[in-house]
C-alpha positions in Angstrom: -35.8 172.0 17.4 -38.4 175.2 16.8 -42.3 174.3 17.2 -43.7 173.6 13.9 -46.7 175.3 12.6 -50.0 172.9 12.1 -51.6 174.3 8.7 -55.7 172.2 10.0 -55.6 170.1 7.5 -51.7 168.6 8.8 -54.1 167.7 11.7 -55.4 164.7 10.5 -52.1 163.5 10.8 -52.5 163.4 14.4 -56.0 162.4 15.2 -58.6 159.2 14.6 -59.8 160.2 10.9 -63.9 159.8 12.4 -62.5 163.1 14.6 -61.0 165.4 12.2 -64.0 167.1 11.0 -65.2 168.0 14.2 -62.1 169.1 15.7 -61.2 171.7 12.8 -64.6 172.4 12.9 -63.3 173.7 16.6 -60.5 175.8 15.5 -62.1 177.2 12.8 -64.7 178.7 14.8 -63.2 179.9 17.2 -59.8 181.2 15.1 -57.7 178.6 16.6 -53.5 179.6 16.3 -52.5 175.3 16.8 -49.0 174.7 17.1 -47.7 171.2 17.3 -44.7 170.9 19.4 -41.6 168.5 19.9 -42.4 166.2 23.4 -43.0 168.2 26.4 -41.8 166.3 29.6 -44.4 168.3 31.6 -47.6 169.0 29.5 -49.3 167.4 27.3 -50.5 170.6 26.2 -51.6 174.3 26.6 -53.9 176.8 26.1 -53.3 180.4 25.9 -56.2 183.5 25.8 -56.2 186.2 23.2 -54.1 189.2 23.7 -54.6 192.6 21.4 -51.9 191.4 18.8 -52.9 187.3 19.3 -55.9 184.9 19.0 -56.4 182.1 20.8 -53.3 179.4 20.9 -53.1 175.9 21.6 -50.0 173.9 21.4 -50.2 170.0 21.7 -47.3 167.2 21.7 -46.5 166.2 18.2 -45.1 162.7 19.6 -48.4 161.8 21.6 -50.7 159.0 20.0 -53.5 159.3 18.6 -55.9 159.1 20.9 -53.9 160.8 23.7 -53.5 163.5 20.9 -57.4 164.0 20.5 -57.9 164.4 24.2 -55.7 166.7 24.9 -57.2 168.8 22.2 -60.1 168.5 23.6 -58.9 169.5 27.3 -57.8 172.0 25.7 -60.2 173.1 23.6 -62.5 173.3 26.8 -59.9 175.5 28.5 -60.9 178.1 25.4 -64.9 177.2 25.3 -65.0 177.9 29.4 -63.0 181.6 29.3 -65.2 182.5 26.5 -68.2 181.5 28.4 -67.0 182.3 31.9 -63.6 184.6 31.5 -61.0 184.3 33.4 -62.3 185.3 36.9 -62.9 180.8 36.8 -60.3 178.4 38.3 -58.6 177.0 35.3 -59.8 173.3 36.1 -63.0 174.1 38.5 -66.6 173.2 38.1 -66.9 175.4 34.9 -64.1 173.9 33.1 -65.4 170.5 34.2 -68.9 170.8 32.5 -67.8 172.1 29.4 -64.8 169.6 29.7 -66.8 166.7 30.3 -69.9 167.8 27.5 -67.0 168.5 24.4 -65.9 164.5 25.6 -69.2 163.0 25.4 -69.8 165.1 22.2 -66.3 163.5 20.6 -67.4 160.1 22.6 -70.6 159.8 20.2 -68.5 159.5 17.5 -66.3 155.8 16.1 -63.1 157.1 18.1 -62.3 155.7 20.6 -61.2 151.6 21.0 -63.5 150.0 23.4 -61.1 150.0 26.4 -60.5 154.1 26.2 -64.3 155.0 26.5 -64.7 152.9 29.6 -61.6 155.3 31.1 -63.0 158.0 29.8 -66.7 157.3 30.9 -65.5 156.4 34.3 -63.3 159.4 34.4 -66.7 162.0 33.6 -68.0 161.8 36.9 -64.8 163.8 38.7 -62.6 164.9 35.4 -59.0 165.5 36.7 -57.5 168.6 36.1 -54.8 166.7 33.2 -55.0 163.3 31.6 -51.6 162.6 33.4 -53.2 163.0 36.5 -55.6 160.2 35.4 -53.9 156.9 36.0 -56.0 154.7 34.6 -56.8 156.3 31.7 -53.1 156.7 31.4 -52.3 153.1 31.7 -55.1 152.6 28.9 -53.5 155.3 26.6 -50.3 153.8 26.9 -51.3 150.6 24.9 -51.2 152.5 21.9 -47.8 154.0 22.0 -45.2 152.9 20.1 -42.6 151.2 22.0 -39.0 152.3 22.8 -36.2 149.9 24.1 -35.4 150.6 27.7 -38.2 152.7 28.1 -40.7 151.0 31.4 -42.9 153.0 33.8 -41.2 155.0 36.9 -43.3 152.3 39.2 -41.3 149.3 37.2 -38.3 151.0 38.1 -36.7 149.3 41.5 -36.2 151.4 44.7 -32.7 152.9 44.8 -32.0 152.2 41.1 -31.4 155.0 38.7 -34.0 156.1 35.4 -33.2 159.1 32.8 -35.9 161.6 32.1 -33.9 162.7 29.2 -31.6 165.7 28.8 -29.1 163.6 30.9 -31.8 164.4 33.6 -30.9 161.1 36.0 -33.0 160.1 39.0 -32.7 157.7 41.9 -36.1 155.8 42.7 -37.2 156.8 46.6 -40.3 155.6 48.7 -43.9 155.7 47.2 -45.6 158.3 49.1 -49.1 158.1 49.0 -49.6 158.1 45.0 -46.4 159.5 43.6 -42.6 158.0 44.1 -40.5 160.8 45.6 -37.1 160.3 44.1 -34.0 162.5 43.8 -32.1 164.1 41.0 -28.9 162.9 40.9 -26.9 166.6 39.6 -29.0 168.5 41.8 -29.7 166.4 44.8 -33.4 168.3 44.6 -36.3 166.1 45.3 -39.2 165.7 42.6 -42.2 163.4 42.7 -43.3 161.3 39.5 -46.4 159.9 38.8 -46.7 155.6 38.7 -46.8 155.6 35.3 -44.7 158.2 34.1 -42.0 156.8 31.4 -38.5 156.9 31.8 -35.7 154.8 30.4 -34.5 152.2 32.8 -30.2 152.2 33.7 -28.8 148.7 34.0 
């Protein structure tokens, strides 16, 4: 399925309505290319710099909630606000990133977005912002009370040690020992070891 192309006002679509203005207020400053894509089993999102032919691009997972949707952006956004400020000599999630990360949320944050129980992740997430909101559990676990719910599908830590999960793409694991915060399991086709987060989702195999 090709990515489709987001026309700004399609965005509202995806985002808490108190949120739209600002965030296409965002891309049309700064000449924003957004594509919204089909789900991406290992970002959330990117951003990509301008080249002589291209502006600045950001692509974000059509099949995300709401809210997950928004912060993303955001991240995202920040990833464009930092290289304009910084350029690219920065670490793509060091201090730079961090501060502009962390001010664009609290800008978004003074706004009626967010239910009660995702600004008390995200506050208590400002003080050392992880480089992805998959890497932040909790925040994670919060998010996830707002997806819509598919049979079969639990969370990799639900899953029992030695029983198999599907990724999709008849991608099939067996569940290994949790080593310090991630499961290390193995892919069944490829016998390759891969480590997945607590909470990442997978459909359960009886």
């Amino acid at each position: 399925m090709p990515k489709k192309e987001a026309p700004l006002d399609y965005l509202r679509r995806f985002i808490p309505e108190e949120s739209a203005q600002k965030a296409m207020d965002y891309l049309v400053h700064y000449k924003v290319h957004l594509t919204i894509t089909r789900e991406r089993k290992t970002v959330l999102g990117d951003y990509r710099h301008p080249t002589l032919n291209k502006t600045h691009r950001i692509s974000v997972n059509g099949n995300l909630n709401k809210y997950a949707f928004l912060i993303t952006l955001i991240h995202e956004l920040a990833h464009l606000v930092a290289f304009i400020k910084f350029g690219n000599k920065i670490q793509a999630h060091g201090k730079e990133w961090k501060r502009v990360y962390g001010e664009m949320l609290l800008d978004f944050m003074q706004l009626p977005v967010f239910p009660k129980d995702i600004r008390v992740s995200l506050a208590n997430s400002l003080h050392d912002l992880p480089a992805s909101s998959c890497a932040d559990e909790s925040l994670m676990r919060v998010l996830r009370n707002y997806d819509a719910k598919k049979p079969g599908q639990i969370l990799v830590e639900q899953v029992a040690e030695g029983k198999l999960f599907d990724i999709g793409q008849g991608r099939i694991f067996k569940k290994g020992k949790k080593l310090r915060k991630r499961y290390q399991c193995v892919e069944i086709k490829t016998g390759k070891l891969y480590l997945f987060s607590p909470v990442y989702e997978v459909m359960e195999i009886a």
